[in-house]
C-alpha positions in Angstrom: -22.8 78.8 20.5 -21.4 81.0 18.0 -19.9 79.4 14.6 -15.9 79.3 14.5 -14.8 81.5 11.3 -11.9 79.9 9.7 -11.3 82.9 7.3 -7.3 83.4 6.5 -6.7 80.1 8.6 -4.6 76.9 7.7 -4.3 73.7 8.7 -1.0 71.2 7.9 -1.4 68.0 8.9 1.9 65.6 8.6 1.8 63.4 5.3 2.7 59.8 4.4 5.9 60.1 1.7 4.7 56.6 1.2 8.8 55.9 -0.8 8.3 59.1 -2.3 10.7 61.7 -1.6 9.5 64.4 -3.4 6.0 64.5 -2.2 5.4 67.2 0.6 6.5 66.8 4.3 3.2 68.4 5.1 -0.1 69.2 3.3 -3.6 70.7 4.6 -5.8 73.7 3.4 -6.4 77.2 3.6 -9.8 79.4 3.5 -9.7 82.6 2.0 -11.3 86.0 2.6 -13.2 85.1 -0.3 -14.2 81.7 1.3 -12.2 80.1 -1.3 -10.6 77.1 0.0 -7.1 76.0 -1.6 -4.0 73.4 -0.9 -1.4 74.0 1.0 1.8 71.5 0.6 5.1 72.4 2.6 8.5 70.7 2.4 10.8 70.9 5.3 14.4 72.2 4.0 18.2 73.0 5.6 19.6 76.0 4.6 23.2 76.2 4.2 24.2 77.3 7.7 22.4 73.9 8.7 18.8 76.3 9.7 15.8 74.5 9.2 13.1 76.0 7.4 9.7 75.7 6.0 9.3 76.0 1.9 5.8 75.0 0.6 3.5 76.0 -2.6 -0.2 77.1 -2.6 -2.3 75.6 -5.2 -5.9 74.3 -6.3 -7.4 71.3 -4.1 -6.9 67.9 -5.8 -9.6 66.8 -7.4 -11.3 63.4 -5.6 -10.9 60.4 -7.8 -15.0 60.3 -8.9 -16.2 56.8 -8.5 -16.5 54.6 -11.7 -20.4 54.8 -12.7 -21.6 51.5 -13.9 -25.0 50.2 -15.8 -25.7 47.3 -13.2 -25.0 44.6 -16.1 -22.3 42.5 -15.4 -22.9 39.6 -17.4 -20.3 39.9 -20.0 -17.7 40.4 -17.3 -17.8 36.9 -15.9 -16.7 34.0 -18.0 -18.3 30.9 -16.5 
């Protein structure tokens, strides 16, 4: 079996406004020729003849939140 190549291909997966209005209808990735992977975020808009449409913005991936690294002593945390 041959492996799939993704190159110039996108994904946009339908996202969770979660009370925020401004935040993107859709978001996903992209690769790149260069195998450079980067975020996609589209909005879905009405244009003034009442045509929907698709606006959206390419941009770096979002960086993961990096877990909180931690000694092991938690002594002075707990006060009894």
């Amino acid at each position: 079996m041959t492996d799939y190549d993704n190159t110039n291909s996108f994904v946009l997966f339908k996202n969770d406004k979660e009370g925020n209005e401004k935040r993107p209808d859709y978001t996903g990735t992209i690769t790149l020729e260069n195998g450079e992977e980067k975020r996609l975020a589209a909005w879905i808009r009405e244009g003034k003849s009442g045509q929907k449409f698709m606006s959206g913005k390419i941009s770096e991936p979002l960086e993961k939140k990096e877990a909180v690294e931690s000694d092991g002593d938690y002594s002075d945390d707990i006060p009894f």
